[in-house]
TIZA-133615 format. One line per field, with one value per residue: x, y, z of N, C-alpha, C, CB in turn; residue in three letters. Coordinates in steps of 0.02 Angstrom, whole numbers, always signed. Each point is the difference from the previous one (the first is absolute). Glycine has a CB too. Layout:
% residues N
n.x	c(X/...) $
n.y	c(Y/...) $
n.z	c(Z/...) $
ca.x	c(X/...) $
ca.y	c(Y/...) $
ca.z	c(Z/...) $
c.x	c(X/...) $
c.y	c(Y/...) $
c.z	c(Z/...) $
cb.x	c(X/...) $
cb.y	c(Y/...) $
cb.z	c(Z/...) $
rest	c(ALA/...) $
This chain:
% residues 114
n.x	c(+547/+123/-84/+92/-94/-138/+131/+50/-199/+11/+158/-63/-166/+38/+95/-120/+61/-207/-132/-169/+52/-221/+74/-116/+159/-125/-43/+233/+117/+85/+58/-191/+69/+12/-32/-119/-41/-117/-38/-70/-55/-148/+110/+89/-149/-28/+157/-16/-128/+76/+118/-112/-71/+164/+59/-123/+32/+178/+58/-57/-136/+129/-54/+74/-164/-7/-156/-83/-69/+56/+23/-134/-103/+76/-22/-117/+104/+107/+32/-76/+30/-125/-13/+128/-18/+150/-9/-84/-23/+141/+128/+49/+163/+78/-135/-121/+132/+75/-80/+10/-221/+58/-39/-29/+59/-52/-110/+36/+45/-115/-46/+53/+10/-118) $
n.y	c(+150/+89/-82/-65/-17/-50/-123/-50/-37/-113/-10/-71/-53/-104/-43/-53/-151/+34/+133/-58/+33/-4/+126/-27/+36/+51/+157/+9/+65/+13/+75/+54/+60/+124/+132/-31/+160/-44/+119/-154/-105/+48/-99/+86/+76/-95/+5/+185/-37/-93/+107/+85/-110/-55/+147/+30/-137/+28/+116/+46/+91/+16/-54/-136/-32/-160/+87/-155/+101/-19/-144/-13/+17/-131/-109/-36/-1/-29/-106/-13/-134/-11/+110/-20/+173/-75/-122/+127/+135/+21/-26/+118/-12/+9/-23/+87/-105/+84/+167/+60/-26/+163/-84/+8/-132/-136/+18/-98/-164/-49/+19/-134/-89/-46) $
n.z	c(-308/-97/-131/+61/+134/-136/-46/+133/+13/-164/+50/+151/-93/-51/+100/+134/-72/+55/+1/-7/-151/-59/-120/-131/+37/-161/+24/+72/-79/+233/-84/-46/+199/-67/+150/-87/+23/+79/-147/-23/+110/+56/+26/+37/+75/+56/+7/+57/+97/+69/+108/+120/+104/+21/-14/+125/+79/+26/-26/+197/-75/-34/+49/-10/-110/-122/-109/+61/-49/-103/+20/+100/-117/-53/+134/-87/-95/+59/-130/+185/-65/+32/-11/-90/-3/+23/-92/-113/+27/+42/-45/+152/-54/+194/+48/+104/+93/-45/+94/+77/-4/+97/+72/-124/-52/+76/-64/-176/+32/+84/-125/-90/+143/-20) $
ca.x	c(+43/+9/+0/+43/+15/-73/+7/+58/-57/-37/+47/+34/-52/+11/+30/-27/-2/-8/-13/-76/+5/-24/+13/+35/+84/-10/-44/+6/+69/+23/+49/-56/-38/+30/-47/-42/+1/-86/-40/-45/-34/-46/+26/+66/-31/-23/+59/+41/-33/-6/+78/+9/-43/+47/+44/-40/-17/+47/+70/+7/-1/+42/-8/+34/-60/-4/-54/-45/-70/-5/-4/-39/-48/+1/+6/-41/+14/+55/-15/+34/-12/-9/+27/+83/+11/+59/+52/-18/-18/+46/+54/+15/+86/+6/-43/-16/+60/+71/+19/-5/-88/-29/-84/-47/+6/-15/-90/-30/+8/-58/-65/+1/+5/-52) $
ca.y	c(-52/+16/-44/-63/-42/-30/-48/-57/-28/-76/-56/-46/-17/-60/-57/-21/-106/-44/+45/+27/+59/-37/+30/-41/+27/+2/+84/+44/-5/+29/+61/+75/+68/+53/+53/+42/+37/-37/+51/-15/-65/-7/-47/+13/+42/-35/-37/+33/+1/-74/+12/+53/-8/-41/+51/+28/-31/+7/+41/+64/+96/+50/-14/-63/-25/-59/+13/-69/-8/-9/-80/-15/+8/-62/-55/-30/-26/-53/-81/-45/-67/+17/+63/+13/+57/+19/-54/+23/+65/+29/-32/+44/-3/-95/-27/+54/-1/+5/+48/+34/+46/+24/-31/+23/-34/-54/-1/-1/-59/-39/+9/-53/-91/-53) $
ca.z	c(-27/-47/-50/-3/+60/-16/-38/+28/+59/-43/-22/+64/-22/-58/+14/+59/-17/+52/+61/-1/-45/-44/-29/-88/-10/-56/-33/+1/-42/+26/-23/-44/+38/-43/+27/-43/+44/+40/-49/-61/+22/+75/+41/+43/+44/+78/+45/+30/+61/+17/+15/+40/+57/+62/+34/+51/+53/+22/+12/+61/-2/+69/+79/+9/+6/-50/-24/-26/-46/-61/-15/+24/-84/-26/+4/-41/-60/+27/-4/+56/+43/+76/+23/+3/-51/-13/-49/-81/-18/+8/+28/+17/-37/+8/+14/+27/+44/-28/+31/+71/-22/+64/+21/-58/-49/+51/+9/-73/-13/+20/-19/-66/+0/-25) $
c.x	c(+17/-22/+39/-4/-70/+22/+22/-67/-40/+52/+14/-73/+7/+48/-5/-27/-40/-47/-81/-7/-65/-17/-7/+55/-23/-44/+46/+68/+30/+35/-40/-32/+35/-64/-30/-43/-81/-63/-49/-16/-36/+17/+41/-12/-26/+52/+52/-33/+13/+69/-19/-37/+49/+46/-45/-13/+60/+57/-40/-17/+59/+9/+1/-62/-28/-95/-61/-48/-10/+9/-38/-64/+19/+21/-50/-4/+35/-17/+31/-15/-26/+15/+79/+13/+65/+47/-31/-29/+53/+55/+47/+83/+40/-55/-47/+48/+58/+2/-11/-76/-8/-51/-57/+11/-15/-72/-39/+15/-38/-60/-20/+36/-51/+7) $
c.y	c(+19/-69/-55/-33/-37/-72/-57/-36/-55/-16/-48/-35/-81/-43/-23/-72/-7/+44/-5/+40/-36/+56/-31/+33/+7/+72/+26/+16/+70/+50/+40/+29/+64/+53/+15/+52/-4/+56/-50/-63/+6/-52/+4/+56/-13/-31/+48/+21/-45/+26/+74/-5/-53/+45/+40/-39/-5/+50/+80/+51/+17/+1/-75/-57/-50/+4/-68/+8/-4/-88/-59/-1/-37/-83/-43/-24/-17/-65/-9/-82/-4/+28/+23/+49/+17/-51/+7/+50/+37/-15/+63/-29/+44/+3/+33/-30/+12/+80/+42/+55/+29/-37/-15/-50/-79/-10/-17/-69/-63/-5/-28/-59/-38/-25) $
c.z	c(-71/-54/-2/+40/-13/-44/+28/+43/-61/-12/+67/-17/-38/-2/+70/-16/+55/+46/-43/-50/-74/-38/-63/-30/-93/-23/+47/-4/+71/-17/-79/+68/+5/+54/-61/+15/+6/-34/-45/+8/+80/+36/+44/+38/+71/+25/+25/+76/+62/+58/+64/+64/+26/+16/+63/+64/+36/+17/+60/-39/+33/+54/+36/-8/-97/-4/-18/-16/-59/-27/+34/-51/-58/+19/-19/-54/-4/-11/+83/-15/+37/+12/+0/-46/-8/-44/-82/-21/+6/+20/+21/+10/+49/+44/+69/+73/+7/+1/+43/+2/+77/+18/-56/-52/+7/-23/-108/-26/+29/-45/-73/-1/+32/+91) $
cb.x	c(-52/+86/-30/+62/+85/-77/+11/+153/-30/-104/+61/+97/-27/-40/+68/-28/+130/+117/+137/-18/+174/-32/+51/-113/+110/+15/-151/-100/-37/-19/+134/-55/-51/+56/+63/+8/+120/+61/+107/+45/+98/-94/-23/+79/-20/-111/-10/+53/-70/-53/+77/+20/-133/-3/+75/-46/-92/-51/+83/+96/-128/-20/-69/+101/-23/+139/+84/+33/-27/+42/+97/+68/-15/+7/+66/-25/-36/+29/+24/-19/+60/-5/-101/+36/-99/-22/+21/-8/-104/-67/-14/-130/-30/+139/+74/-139/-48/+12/+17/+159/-85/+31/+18/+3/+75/+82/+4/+18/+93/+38/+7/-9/+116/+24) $
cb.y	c(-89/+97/+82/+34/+79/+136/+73/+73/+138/+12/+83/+75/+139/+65/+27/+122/-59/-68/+99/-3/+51/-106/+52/-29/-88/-135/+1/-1/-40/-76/-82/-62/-76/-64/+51/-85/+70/-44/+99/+73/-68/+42/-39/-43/+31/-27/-106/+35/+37/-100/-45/+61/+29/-117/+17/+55/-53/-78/-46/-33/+31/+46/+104/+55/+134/-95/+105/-57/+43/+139/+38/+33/+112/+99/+37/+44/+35/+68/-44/+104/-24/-49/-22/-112/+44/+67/-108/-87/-10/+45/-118/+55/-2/-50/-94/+49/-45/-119/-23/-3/-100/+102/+74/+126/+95/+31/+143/+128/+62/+28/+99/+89/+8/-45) $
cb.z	c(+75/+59/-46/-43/+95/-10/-72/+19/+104/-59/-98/+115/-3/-58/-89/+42/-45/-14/+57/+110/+47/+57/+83/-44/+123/+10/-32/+40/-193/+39/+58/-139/+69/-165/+100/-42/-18/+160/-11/-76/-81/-42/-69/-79/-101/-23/-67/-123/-78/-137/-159/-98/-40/-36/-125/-92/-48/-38/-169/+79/+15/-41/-17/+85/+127/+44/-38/+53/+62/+2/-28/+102/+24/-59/+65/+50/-37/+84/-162/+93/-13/+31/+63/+28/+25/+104/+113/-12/+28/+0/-75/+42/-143/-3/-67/-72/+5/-82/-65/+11/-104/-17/+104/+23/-27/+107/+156/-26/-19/+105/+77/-58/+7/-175) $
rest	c(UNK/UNK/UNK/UNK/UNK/UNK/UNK/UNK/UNK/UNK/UNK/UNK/UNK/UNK/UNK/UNK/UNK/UNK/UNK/UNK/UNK/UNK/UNK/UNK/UNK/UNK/UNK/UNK/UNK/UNK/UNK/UNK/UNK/UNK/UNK/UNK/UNK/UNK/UNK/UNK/UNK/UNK/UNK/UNK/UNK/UNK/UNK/UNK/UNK/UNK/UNK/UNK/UNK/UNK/UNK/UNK/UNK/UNK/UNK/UNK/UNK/UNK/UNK/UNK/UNK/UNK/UNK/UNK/UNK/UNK/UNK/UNK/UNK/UNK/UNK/UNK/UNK/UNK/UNK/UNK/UNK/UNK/UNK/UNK/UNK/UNK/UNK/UNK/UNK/UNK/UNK/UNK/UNK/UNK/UNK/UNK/UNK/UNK/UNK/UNK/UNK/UNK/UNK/UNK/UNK/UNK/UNK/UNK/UNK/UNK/UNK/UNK/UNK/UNK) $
């Protein structure tokens, strides 16, 4: 997801009058997010980890095959709800009904609903 479609996604966010969204909007200044390079922060390290173990669990090899263990190994740290990992730990863009998952991919999405 690029930066700007990240910004327009908290902005619809923030403007959702009435919805479940529970966001404190006041700590967060939408148009200061910005890249910064990860080399020098550990944080944007571990959250590269975090990204790259879902890309593996979803996007295809070559061979048309998909990797879940890794993000399987951090489902323990994943925020949920009651076990709900996809409406708050993870939010998957668009929505997972909205696209066309192999089996494999199917099966991995089970495996973080509640």
């Amino acid at each position: 997801m690029s930066y700007s479609d990240f910004r327009s996604y908290l902005i619809r966010l923030q403007n959702e009058y009435g919805s479940d969204v529970r966001i404190h909007w006041p700590v967060i200044d939408i148009e200061a997010i910005t890249a910064l390079d990860h080399s020098n922060v550990a944080g944007l390290q571990l959250a590269d980890c975090g990204a790259s173990a879902m890309a593996a669990a979803f996007e295809q090899d070559r061979y048309g095959n998909c990797e879940d263990r890794y993000l399987l190994n951090l489902k323990s740290r994943i925020y949920n709800r009651n076990e709900n990992f996809l409406s708050y730990g993870l939010k998957i863009i668009p929505r997972v009904e909205d696209m066309d998952l192999s089996e494999e991919q199917i099966e991995t999405v089970g495996k973080f609903k509640n």
